[in-house]
C-alpha positions as CSV (number, residue, x, y, z in Angstrom):
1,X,0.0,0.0,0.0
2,X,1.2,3.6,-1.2
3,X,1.9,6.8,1.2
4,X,-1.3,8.0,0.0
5,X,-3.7,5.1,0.0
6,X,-2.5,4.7,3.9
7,X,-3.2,8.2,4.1
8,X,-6.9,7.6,2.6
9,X,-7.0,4.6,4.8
10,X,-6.4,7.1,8.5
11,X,-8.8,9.6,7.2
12,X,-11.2,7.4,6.8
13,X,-10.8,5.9,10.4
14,X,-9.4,8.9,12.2
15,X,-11.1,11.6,10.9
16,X,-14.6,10.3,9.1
17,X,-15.6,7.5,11.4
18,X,-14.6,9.2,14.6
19,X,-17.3,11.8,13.3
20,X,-20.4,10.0,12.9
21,X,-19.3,9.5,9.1
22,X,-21.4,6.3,8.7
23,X,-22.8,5.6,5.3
24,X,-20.2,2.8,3.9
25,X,-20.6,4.1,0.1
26,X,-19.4,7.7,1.9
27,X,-16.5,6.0,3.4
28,X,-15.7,3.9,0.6
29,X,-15.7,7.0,-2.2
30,X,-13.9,9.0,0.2
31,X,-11.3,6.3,0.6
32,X,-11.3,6.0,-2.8
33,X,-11.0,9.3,-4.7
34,X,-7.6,10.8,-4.0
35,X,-7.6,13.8,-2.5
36,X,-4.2,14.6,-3.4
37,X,-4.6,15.0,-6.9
38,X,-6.9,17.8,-5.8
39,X,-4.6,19.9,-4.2
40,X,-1.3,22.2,-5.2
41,X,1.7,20.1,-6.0
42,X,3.6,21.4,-3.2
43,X,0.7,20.4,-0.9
44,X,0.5,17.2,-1.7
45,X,2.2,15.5,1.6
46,X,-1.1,17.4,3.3
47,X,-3.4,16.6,1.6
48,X,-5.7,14.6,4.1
49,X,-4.9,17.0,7.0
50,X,-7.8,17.6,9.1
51,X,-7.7,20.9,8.7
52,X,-9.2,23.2,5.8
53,X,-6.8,23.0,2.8
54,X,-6.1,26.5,0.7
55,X,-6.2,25.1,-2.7
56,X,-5.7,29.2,-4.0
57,X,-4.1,31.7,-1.6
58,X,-4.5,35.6,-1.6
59,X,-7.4,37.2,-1.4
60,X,-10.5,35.3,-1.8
61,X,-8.4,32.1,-1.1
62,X,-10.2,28.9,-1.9
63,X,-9.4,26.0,0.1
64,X,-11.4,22.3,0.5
65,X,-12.8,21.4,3.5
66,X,-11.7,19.2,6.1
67,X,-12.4,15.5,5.0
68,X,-15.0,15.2,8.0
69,X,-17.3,18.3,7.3
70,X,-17.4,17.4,3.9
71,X,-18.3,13.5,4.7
72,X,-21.0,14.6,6.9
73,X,-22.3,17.3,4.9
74,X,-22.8,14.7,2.1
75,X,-24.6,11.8,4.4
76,X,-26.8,14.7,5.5
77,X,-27.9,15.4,1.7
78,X,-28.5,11.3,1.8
79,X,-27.1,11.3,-2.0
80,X,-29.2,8.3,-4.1
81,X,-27.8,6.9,-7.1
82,X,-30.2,7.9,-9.6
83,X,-29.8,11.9,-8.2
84,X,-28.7,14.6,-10.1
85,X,-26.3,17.1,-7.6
86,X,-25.1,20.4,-7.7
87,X,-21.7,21.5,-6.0
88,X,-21.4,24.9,-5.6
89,X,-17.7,26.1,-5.1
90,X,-16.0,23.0,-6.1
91,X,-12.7,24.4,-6.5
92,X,-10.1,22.0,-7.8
93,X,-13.3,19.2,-8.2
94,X,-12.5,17.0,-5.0
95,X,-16.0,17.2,-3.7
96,X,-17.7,16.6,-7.3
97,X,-15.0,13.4,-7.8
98,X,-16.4,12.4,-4.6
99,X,-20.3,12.9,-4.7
100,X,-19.6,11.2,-8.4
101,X,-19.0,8.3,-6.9
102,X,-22.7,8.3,-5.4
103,X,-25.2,10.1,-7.5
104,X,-26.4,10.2,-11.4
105,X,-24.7,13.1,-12.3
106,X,-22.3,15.6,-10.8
107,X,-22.6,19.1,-11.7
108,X,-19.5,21.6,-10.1
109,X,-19.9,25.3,-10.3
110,X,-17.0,27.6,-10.0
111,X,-16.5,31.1,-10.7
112,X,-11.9,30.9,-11.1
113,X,-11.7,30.0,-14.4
114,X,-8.3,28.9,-13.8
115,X,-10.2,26.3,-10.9
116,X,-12.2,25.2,-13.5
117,X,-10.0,24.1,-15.6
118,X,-7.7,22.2,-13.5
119,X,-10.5,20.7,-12.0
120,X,-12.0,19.9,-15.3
121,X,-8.7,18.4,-16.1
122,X,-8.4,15.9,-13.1
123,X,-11.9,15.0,-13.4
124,X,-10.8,13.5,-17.2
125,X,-7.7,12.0,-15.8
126,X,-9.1,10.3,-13.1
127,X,-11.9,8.8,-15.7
128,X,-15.4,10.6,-13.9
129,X,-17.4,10.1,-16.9
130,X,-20.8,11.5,-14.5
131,X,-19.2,14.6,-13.2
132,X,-18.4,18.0,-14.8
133,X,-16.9,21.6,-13.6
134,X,-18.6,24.3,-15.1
135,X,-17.8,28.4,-14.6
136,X,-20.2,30.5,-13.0
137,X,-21.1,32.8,-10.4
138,X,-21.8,31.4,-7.7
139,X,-24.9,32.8,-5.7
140,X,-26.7,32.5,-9.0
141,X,-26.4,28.6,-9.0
142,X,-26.9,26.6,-12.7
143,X,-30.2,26.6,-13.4
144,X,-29.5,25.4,-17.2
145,X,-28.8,22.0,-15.7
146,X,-31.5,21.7,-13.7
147,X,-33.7,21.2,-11.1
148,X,-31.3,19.0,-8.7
149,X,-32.4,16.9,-6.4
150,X,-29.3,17.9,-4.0
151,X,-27.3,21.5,-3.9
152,X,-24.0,20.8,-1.9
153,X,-22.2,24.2,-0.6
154,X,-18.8,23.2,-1.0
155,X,-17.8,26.4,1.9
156,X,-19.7,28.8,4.6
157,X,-22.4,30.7,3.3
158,X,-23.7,34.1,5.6
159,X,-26.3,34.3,3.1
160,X,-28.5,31.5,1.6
161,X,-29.6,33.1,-1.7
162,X,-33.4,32.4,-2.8
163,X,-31.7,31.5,-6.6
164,X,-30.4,28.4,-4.7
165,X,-33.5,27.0,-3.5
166,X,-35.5,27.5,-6.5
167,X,-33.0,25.3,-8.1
168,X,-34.3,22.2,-5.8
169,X,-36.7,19.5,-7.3
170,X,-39.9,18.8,-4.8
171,X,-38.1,17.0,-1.9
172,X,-34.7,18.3,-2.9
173,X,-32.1,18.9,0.2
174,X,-29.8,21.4,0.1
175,X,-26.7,21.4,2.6
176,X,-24.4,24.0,3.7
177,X,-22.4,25.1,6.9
178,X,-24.1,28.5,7.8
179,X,-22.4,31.2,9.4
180,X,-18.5,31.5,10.4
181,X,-16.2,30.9,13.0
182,X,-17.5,29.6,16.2
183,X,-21.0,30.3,14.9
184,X,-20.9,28.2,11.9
185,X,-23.6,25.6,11.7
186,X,-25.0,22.9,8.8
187,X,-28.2,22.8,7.9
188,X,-30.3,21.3,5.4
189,X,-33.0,22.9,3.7
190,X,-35.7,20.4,1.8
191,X,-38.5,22.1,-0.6
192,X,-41.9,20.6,-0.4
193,X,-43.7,22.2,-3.4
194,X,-43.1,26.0,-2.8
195,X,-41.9,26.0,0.7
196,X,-38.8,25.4,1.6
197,X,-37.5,24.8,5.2
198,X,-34.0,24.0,7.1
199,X,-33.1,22.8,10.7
200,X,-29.8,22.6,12.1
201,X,-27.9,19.3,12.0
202,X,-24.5,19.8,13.7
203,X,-21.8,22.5,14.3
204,X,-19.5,23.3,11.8
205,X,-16.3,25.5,11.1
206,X,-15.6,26.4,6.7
207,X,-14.2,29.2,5.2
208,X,-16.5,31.4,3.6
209,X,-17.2,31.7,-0.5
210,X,-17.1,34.1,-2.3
211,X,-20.5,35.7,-2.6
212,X,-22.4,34.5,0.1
213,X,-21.7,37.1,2.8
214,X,-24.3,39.3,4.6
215,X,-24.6,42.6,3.2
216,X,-23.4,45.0,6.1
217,X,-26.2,46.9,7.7
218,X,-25.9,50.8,7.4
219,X,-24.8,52.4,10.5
220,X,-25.8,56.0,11.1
């Protein structure tokens, strides 16, 4: 066994199942797909650090979550095989490679066009024939490949904009940590016909997208 598929192999078991990460076809993509062809060169000895992972530094750095957020964010959405999903933010692909590995179709909108094309690039490599990286802004979601009947926030969101939900079939979930810092939170949001409602599922820490933060409230 290779540096990396050990690596897969202690994230799995330190980091997913220590985090109520139980759905096996979660563990088994997760210990499939490697991560470290998701990641900067230079990164790759990191690459299944627990930690948030800057994929793009500077301002407006992009980074992938830590392996257990994203885990648990996914067995919230409850992913079925013949579900069509949404990633919004996917960065260098990871999450899209990964929710491939469980639904119909994978759709991964990011607004770095130089994101999007590395990630479009792995995806190829790596033979994911069901997923694909498209550029866009992302607030505004893809409506031209919908409805879905899951939207995965690949980051923090301070905002959860209305052009999101509409995007859900009837029953659709959408996930996404809310909030950031110590106050970050998931939630899922399901529509039933033209209501849509969320409830809090656990507490979570992500960087925030680009996009998604609250306007700030004039002061006088």
């Amino acid at each position: 066994m290779g540096d990396f598929e050990q690596s897969r192999t202690r994230m799995v078991d330190n980091q997913l199942r220590t985090n109520d990460v139980t759905d096996l076809r979660i563990l088994d993509a997760m210990g499939s797909v490697p991560r470290e062809r998701f990641v900067p060169a230079a990164k790759r000895a990191v690459a299944y650090i627990d930690q948030d992972l800057a994929v793009r530094e500077g301002a407006g750095g992009r980074y992938l979550l830590k392996p257990h957020i994203l885990g648990r964010l996914i067995q919230l959405a409850e992913i079925a095989p013949e579900d069509v999903v949404l990633v919004v933010g996917c960065s260098t692909g990871y999450s899209v490679a990964v929710a491939a590995r469980l639904a119909q179709s994978v759709v991964g909108l990011e607004e770095d066009g130089e994101l999007v094309e590395e990630a479009s690039s792995t995806l190829v490599e790596l033979g994911i024939e069901n997923g694909a990286v498209i550029q866009g802004t992302l607030s505004e979601g893809c409506a031209s490949e919908g409805p879905y009947d899951v939207i995965l926030i690949d980051g923090a969101v301070e905002e959860l904009p209305t052009a999101l939900t509409r995007q859900l079939k009837d029953g659709g979930r959408l996930v996404a940590v809310q909030g950031t810092g110590g106050a970050g939170a998931a939630y899922i949001h399901t529509r039933s016909g033209d209501t849509v409602s969320g409830r809090f599922a656990f507490n979570a820490a992500a960087r925030l997208l680009p996009g998604f933060a609250r306007p700030k409230a004039f002061v006088f």
